[in-house]
Backbone as CSV, one residue per row, in Angstrom:
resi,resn,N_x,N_y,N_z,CA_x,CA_y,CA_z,C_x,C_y,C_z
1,UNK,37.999,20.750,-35.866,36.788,21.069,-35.138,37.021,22.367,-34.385
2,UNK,36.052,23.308,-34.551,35.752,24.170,-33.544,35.724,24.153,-32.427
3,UNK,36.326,25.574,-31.509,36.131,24.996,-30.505,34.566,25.222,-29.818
4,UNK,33.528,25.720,-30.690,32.454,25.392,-30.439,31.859,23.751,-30.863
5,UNK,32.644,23.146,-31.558,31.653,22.003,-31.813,31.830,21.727,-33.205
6,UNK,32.088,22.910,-34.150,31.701,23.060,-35.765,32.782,22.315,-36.527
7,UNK,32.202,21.737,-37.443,33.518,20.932,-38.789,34.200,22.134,-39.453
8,UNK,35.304,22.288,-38.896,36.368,23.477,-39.737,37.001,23.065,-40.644
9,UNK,37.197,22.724,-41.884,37.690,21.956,-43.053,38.899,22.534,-43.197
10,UNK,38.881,23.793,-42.929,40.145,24.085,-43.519,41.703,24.858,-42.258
11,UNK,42.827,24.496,-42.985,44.014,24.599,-42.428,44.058,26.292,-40.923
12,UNK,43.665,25.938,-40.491,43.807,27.342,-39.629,43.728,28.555,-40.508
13,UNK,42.168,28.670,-40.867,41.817,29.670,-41.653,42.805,30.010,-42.627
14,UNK,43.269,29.500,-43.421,44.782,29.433,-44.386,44.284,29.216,-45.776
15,UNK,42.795,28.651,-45.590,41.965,27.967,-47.184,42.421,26.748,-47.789
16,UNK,43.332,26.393,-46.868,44.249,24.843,-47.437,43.124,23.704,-46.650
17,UNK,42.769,22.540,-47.647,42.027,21.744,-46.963,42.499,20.702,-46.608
18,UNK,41.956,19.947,-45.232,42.369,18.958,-44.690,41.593,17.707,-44.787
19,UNK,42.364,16.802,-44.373,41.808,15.570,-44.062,41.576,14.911,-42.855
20,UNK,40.856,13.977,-42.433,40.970,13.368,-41.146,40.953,11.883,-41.972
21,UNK,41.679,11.420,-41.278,41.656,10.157,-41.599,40.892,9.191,-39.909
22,UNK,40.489,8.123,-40.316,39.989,7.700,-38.797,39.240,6.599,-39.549
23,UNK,38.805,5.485,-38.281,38.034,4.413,-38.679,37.116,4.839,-38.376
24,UNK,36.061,3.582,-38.716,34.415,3.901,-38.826,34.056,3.914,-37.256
25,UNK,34.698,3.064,-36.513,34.070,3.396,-35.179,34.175,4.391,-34.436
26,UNK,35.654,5.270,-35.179,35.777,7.077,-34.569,34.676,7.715,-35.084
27,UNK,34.443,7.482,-36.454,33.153,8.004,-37.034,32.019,8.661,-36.317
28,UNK,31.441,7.429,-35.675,29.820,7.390,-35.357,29.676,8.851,-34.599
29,UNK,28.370,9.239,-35.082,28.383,10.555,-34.367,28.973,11.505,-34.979
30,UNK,29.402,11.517,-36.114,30.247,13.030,-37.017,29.309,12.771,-38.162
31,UNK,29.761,14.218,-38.613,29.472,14.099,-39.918,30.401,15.069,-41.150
32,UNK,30.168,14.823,-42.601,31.276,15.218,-43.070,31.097,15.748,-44.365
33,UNK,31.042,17.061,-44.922,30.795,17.153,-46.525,31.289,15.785,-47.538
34,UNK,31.942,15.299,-47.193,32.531,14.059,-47.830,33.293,12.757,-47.403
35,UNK,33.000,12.005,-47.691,33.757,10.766,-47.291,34.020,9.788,-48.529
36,UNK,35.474,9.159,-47.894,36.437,8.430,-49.210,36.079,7.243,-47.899
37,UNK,35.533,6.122,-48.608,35.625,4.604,-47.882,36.490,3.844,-48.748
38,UNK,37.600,3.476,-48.360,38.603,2.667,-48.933,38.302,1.491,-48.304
39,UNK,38.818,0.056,-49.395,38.889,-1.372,-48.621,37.687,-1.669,-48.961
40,UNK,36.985,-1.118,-50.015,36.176,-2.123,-49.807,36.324,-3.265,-51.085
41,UNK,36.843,-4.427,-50.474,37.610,-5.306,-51.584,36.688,-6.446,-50.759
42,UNK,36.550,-7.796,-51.231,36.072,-8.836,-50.626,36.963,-9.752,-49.669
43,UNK,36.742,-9.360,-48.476,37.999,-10.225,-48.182,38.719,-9.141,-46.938
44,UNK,38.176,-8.010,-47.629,39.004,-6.770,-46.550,37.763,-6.177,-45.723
45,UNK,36.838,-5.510,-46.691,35.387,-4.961,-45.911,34.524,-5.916,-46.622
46,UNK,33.869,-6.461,-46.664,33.690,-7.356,-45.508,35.001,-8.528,-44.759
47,UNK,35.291,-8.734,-43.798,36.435,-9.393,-43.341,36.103,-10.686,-44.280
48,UNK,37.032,-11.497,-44.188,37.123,-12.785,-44.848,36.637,-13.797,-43.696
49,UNK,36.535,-13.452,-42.400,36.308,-14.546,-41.509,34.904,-14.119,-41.040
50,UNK,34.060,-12.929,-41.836,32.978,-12.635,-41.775,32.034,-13.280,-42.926
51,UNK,32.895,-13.180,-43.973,32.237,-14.158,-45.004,32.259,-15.602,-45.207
52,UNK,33.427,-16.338,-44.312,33.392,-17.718,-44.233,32.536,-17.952,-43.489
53,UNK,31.732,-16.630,-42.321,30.683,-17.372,-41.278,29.334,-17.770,-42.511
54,UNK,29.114,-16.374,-43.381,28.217,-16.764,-44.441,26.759,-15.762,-44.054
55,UNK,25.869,-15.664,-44.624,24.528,-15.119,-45.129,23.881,-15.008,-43.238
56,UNK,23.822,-14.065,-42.494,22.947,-14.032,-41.657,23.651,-14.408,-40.253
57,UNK,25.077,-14.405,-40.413,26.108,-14.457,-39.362,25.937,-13.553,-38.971
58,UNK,26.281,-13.182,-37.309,26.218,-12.038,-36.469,27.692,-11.252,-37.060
59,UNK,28.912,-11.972,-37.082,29.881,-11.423,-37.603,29.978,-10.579,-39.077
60,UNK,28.971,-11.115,-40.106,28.492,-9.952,-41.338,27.366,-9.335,-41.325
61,UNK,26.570,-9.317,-40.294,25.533,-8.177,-39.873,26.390,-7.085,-39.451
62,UNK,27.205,-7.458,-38.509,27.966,-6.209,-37.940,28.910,-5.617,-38.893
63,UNK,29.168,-6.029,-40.177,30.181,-5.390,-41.192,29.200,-4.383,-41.897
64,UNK,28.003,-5.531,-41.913,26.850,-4.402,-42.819,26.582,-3.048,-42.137
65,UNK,26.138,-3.145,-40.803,25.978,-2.336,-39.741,27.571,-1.297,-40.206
66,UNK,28.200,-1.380,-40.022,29.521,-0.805,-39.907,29.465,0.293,-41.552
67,UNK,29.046,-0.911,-42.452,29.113,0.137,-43.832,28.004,1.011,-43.855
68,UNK,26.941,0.957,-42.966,25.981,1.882,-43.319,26.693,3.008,-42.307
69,UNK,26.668,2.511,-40.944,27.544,3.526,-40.399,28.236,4.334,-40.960
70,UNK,29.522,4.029,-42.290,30.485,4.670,-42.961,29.816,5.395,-43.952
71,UNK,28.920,4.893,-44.478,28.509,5.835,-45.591,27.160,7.122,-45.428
72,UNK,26.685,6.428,-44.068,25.538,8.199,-43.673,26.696,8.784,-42.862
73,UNK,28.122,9.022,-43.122,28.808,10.229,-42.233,28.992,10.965,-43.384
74,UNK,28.347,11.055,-44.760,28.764,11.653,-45.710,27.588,12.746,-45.734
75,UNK,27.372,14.302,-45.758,26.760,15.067,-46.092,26.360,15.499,-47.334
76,UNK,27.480,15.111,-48.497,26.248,15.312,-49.959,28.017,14.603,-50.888
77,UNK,28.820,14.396,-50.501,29.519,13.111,-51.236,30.203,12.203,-50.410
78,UNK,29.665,10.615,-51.527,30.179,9.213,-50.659,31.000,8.929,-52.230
79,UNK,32.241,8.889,-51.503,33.291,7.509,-52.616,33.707,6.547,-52.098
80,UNK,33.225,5.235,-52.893,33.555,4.223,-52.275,34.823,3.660,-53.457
């Protein structure tokens, strides 16, 4: 990041590109030419003790909530 504010992608003007790695709740509020969402396996995203609550649990609303979160930080590519 700039120290105005701006997404600087690359290595101290060097043209080498970087990564940030971070969870979804560092997320909120950025945004990113691209994002890699890993985990999403059953059991991992969504938690397993989110899916034993089942269909309309507060605990898998908030996973859903969480994946939409993860996937609008993407500016024009999402890999899931």
């Amino acid at each position: 990041v700039d120290a105005d504010g701006a997404q600087n992608n690359d290595d101290e003007g060097t043209g080498r590109l970087v990564a940030q790695l971070m969870t979804i709740h560092a997320s909120k509020g950025m945004e990113f030419d691209a994002v890699f969402l890993i985990g999403n396996e059953e059991g991992t995203f969504p938690t397993q003790r989110a899916l034993v609550e089942g269909d309309g649990s507060v605990e898998l609303e908030e996973e859903r909530r969480l994946c939409y979160v993860a996937m609008t930080r993407a500016k024009t590519n999402l890999v899931l």
